[in-house]
Every structure is written in structure tokens, then in C-alpha cells.
N, C-alpha and C positions, 0 to 999 in steps of 0.2 A: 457826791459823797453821802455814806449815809450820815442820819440826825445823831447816830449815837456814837458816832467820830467826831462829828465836828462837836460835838458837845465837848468833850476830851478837851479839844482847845480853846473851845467860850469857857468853858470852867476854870480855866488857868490862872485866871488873877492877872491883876494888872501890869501890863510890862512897861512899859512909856517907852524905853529907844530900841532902835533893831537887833540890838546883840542881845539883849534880852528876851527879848521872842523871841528869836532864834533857838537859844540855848533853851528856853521851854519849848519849842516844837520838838528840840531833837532832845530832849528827858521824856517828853511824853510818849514820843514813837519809839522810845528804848533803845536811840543809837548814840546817845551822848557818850565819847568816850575821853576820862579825864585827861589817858596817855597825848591825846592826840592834841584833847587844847595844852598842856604844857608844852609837849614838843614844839606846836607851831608856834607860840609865846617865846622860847628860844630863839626858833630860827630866826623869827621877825626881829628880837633882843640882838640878833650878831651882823642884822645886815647890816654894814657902814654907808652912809650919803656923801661920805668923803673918798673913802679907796677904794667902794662900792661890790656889791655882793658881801660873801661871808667874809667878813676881814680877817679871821685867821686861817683864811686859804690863799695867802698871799705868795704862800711860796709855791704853791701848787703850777701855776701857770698864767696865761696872759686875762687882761683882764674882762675882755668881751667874753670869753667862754666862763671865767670866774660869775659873771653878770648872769649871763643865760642859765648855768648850771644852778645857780643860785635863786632867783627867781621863778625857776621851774619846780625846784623843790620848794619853795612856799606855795608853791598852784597846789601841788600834789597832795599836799600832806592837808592842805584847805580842803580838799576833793573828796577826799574819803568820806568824810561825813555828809559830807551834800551827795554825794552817789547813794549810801545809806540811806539817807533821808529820801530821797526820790523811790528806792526800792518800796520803803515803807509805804510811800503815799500813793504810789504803783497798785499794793495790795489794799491798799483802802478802795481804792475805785475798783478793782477787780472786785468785790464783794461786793459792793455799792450796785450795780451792774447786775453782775448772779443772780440777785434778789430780784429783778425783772425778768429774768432765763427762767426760775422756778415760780412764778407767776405765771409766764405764758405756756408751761408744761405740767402744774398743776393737774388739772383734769386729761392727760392721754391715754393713762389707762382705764377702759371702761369696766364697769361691775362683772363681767364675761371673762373678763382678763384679754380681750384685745385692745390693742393698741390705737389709738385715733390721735395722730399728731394734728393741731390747729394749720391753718392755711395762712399764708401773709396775707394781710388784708393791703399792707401800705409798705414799703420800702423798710418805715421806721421800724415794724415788728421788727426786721430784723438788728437793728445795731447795737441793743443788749450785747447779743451774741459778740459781735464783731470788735464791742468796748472789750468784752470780758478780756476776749483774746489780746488785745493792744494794749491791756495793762499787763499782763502775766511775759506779754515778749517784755514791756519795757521793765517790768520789774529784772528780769535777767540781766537784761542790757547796763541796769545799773549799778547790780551786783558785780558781773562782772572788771566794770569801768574802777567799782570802788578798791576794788583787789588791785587790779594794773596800775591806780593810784599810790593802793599802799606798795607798790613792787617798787613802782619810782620814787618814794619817800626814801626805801631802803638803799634803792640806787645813791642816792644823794647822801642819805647819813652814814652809810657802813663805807661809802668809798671805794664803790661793785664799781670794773672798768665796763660797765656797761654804757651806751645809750640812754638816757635821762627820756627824752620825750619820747621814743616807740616805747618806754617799757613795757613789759607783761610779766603777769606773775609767775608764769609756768618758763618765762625764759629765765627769772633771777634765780628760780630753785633751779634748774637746768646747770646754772653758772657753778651756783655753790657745790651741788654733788659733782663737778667738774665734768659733766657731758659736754658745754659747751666753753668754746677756749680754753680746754684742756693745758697748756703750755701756761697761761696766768699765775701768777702767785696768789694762793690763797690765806689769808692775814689770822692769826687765832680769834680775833673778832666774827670774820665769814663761819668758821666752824660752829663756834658756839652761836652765832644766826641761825644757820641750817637746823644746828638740831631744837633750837627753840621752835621754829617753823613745823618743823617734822612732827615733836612733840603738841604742839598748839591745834594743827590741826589733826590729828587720832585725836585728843579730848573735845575738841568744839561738835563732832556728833561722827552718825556713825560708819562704818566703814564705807568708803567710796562717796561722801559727800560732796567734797569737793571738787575730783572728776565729775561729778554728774554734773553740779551746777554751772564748771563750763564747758562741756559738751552741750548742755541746752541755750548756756547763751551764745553756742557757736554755730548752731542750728539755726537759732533765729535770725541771728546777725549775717550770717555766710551762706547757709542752703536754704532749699527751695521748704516750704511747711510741710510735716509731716500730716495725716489724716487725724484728725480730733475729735477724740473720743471722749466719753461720759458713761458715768454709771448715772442708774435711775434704781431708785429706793421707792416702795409703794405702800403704802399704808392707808387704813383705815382710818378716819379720825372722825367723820362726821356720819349722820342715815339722811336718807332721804325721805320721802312724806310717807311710806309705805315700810320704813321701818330698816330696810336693809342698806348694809354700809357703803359709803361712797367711796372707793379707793382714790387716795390722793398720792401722785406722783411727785416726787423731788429728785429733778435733778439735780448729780452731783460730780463738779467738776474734778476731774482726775488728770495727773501728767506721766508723761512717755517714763518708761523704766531705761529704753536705751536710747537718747538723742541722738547719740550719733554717729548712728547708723542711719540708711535709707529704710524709705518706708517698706518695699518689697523685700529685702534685709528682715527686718524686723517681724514681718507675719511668716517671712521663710524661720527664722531662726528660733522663734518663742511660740507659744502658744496662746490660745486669744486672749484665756487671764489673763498673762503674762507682760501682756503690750503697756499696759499702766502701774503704776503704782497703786498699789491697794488699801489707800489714803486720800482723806480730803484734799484737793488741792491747797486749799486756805491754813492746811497742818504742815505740808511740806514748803508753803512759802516762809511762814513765820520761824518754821525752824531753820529755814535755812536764813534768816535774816541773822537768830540768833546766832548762829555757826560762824559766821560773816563777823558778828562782833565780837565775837568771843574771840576768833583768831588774829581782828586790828587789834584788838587790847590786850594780847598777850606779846604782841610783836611792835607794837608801840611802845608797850612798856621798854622793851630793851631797848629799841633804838635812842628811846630818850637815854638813856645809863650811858651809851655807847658815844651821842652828840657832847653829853657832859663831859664824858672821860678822854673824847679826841680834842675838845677844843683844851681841856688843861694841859696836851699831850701833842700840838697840831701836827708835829714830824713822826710820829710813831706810826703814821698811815698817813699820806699824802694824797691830796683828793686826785683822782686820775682824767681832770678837765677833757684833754683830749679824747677820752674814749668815752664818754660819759656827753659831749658835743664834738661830733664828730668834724665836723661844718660848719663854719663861720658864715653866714649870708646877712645882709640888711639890704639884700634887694628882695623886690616882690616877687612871688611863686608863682603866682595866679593870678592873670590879666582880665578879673572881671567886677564890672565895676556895677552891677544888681541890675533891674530890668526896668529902675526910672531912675536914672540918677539925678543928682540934684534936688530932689523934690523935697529932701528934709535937710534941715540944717543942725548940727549939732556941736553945739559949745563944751567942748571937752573941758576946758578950765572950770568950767560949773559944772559937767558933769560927774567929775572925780573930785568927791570930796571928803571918801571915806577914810580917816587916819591910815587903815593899812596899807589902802591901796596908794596912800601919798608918799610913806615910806616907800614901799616898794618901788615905786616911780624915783623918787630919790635915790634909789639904792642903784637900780640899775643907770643911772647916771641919763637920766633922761630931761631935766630941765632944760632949759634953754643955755645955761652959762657951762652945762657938761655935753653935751650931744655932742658939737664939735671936735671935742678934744679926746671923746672916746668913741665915737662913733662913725667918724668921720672919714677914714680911713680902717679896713679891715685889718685885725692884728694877722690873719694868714692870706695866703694867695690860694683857698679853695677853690675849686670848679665853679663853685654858684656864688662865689665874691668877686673873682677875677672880673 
């Protein structure tokens, strides 16, 4: 990371416990969102240790899927800022990185105006490059994740008959403009979501931002890499001993215009401009961080309105448990047990000892004196409980 980031955070002043750094990493990197800590300050406020989950979704359904649905929407709505936050630190090392790319391509262009790329001397010349590239995917990958978190927030608070844990954002807007499960009853709550949604992202930037940035984190997560290109900027800044000027090269990172598409696509369909964005990289990540937050904090904002006004209201919309956890399971998925087992020992009872996460443990009815009594037999006869 560069010195003039982590300075950012030595300069911060003293925090003494972890929620306070915290909440200074995420003010400095500009993703703290107020919406988000009251909402989760809520949800945590309603989950009960005694009828466990959200206690006024009592009437909703049985209690394992109350538990699950419940404690999935406290992961989620936690999520978004930590997705945020990793985007951010994403583009910190992406830059951090660059600055050794334009180091090692400084001198390629020669006073003649051809070209002499440097040779690798060692492996390492290369992994600049190779960093650059592995933050700019994971920056997507996080943006992304942070969107599908706030889609399952919304899942959870608006009372969508969706799937809680696949969610994705592009399937809750799907829900609301009623392409998908067209037959669902849509509540004047889902309406006015939709068009909060609609409207939030036209204002957070500009046309087609939000297709773009996930077609690229779908690119990187799903297909194969496209070819990676760069502009090079060339300038004079220094002479040499003889008086005439040394042209100095900078490269400069640039990203795909159409992700997703193929690559043979893409040189068939655009022209060579045409292939990138004709912008810093480092200008389209930041703003699209902004975008990102600007669209949780307008859509947070509501759902907070929306958790206030259903819990003074719990029958006016009934949380849809069954469709939101489709499957009841407390057996294991996946038969695998890592590639040394035993070799570490871990004392959970010392491990967990963060308030929230003790509530949360509480809530889902997980101590020793509730497991058996909620857990212990499945409330349905699903395929993977049977």
C-alpha cells in the first residue's frame, strides 16, 4: 500500500476498541453509511434470545426458518459495508502496484519515437502487473458481493418472497418490476422500493453504470479474461547531457467499455478506441465506489422507514419465511474435512466473544439449554432434512 494511504489511517487518532477503528476505516475510505448502522442497530435491537429471531415475525412461520431468515439478514445488511470497504482497499493496492507498472515503462519510448519495452530480468518484474490486475478483479468481486448483500437486506426487510441466501440484486429488481414470479402479490411497500431503486440509481452516476459494473464483475467471476490493454502517455520532463529532451513514458491503466461481451466480439464490434474507456482507471473505480454508495444510502434509508413502520404494523405484510428459506437442513452439505485435520485446536467458547455475535448466537437459539429443543428435530420433512 502506498505511504500516502496508510498515512490516512496513522493519522486518525486514537481509537482504543475495534468498533472504533473500524468506523474510522470505513469514514476514511468514504463508505460509512449512517442508513446502514441504524438499520443493523435495529435488527440486532428485535432479535429475541427467548422466541429467537425477529420476535415480531412470530406469526410469520415456524421457528427454524424465523432463526435462519433472521440471522441471515443481520450477515447481510453487516456485509455491505465490509464489501465496500474491501472494494476500497482493493483500489488502494491497485495504485499502490501501477506505481511500479509506470516505473518499469518509464523509459520505452526512445528520443526517435520507437518503442523499447524492458526485458524481465526475474519472475518478480513481472507481478506489479499481475497485482495490478488481482486487485481491480477483486475490487469488482466486492462491489458486486456488496450490491447482492444490500438485495438480501431488502429481501429480509421489505418482505420480497424471495430466497434470502442466493440473493442478487439484479434478481430483486427483476421481482419488483414483476418479470420474475409474475403471479406474487406485489405490497404498496415493493412499489414505492422499485421506484426508490430506479430513481437512486439514474442519480448515483451516469447512464448505464450499473450494468457496466456488473457485466465486469461477471466477467471476471464467470469467463474466461479478456486481453488487457493500456494507454501510454509520453512526455518530455527531463534533457539529457547534450541538451535534448528525454521522452518519459506513463503508463496508464484503462478498463473494457463492453465486459460482456467476448473478446473476438468486441474487436468485431467497436473499433480500437472504442475497446476502453477513455478514462483513468483509478477515475472509473472511485467513482464507481461513489455510485455504490450513494445507491446503499438511498435505499437504506428507506428500508430503515419501511423496518420501523412494519414492526409497529407486523400483520400489514407478513414476512414470507417459506420463500425467503426454501429448505430446512441442519445436516452437513459438504463432506470435507481440509487437507490436515486435527492439527489445530479451536475453543469456540473463547473464540466468540464479540457482543454481537453472542446475541446473534443467542438469538438463533444455539446455546446448549436451546439446541435441543429447536434444533433437534427439523420443523419440515425437506429433501436435505429427511
Amino acid at each position: 500500500m502506498r505511504d500516502v494511504d496508510m498515512a490516512l489511517l496513522r493519522d486518525s487518532g486514537p481509537c482504543g476498541d475495534a468498533d472504533t477503528a473500524m468506523n474510522r476505516v470505513h469514514e476514511i475510505l468514504g463508505v460509512r453509511i449512517a442508513a446502514a448502522d441504524r438499520l443493523r442497530t435495529a435488527i440486532l435491537q428485535d432479535l429475541s434470545s427467548t422466541s429467537h429471531g425477529i420476535e415480531w415475525w412470530m406469526k410469520s412461520g415456524d421457528t427454524q426458518r424465523r432463526i435462519l431468515v433472521s440471522d441471515q439478514l443481520m450477515a447481510a445488511s453487516a456485509s455491505i459495508t465490509t464489501n465496500l470497504t474491501e472494494a476500497v482497499l482493493h483500489q488502494w493496492e491497485h495504485k499502490s502496484a501501477w506505481e511500479l507498472v509506470e516505473r518499469r515503462y518509464a523509459r520505452v519510448c526512445k528520443p526517435d519515437g520507437t518503442l523499447n519495452f524492458p526485458e524481465f530480468a526475474t519472475a518478480a518484474d513481472l507481478v506489479p502487473e499481475l497485482v495490478s490486475t488481482m486487485h481491480v478483479a477483486g475490487f469488482f468481486r466486492a462491489l458486486g458481493s456488496a450490491l447482492d448483500c444490500l438485495a438480501a437486506t431488502t429481501i429480509g426487510v421489505a418482505a420480497i418472497p424471495q430466497d434470502i441466501l442466493k440473493a442478487d440484486f439484479a434478481g430483486i429488481h427483476a421481482w419488483l418490476r414483476g418479470e420474475r414470479n409474475k403471479a406474487d402479490l406485489r405490497h404498496s411497500i415493493h412499489t414505492a422500493l422499485l421506484d426508490r431503486i430506479d430513481d437512486a440509481a439514474r442519480q448515483a452516476g451516469p447512464p448505464g453504470w450499473l450494468e457496466w459494473m456488473f457485466a465486469y464483475r461477471n466477467m471476471i467471476v464467470h469467463r474466461g479474461r479478456r486481453t488487457e490493454l493500456r494507454a501510454m502517455k509520453v512526455d518530455a520532463q527531463i534533457l539529457d547531457a547534450a541538451g535534448k529532451p528525454v521522452p518519459r513514458t506513463t503508463p496508464i491503466a484503462v478498463l473494457l467499455r463492453e465486459p460482456g461481451v467476448s473478446n473476438v466480439a468486441a474487436f468485431v464490434r467497436l473499433r480500437m478506441e472504442q475497446l476502453t474507456l477513455s478514462e483513468n482507471a483509478d477515475v472509473t473505480l472511485t467513482e464507481c465506489v461513489r455510485s455504490c454508495v450513494y445507491l446503499a444510502r438511498t435505499i437504506l434509508g428507506f428500508l430503515l422507514d419501511v423496518w420501523v413502520q412494519r414492526r409497529q404494523d407486523p400483520e400489514q405484510l407478513l414476512q414470507p419465511l417459506d420463500r425467503q428459506w426454501p429448505e430446512v437442513s441442519t445436516q452437513t452439505q459438504i463432506a470435507f474435512d481440509g487437507y490436515a485435520p486435527g492439527t489445530v485446536h479451536v475453543d469456540f467458547d473463547k473464540a466468540i466473544n464479540n457482543d454481537v455475535d453472542v446475541r446473534r448466537l443467542e438469538a438463533a437459539a444455539l446455546r446448549a439449554s436451546d439446541v435441543d429443543s429447536i434444533w433437534g428435530q427439523p420443523d419440515d420433512k425437506s429433501p436435505d432434512s429427511a
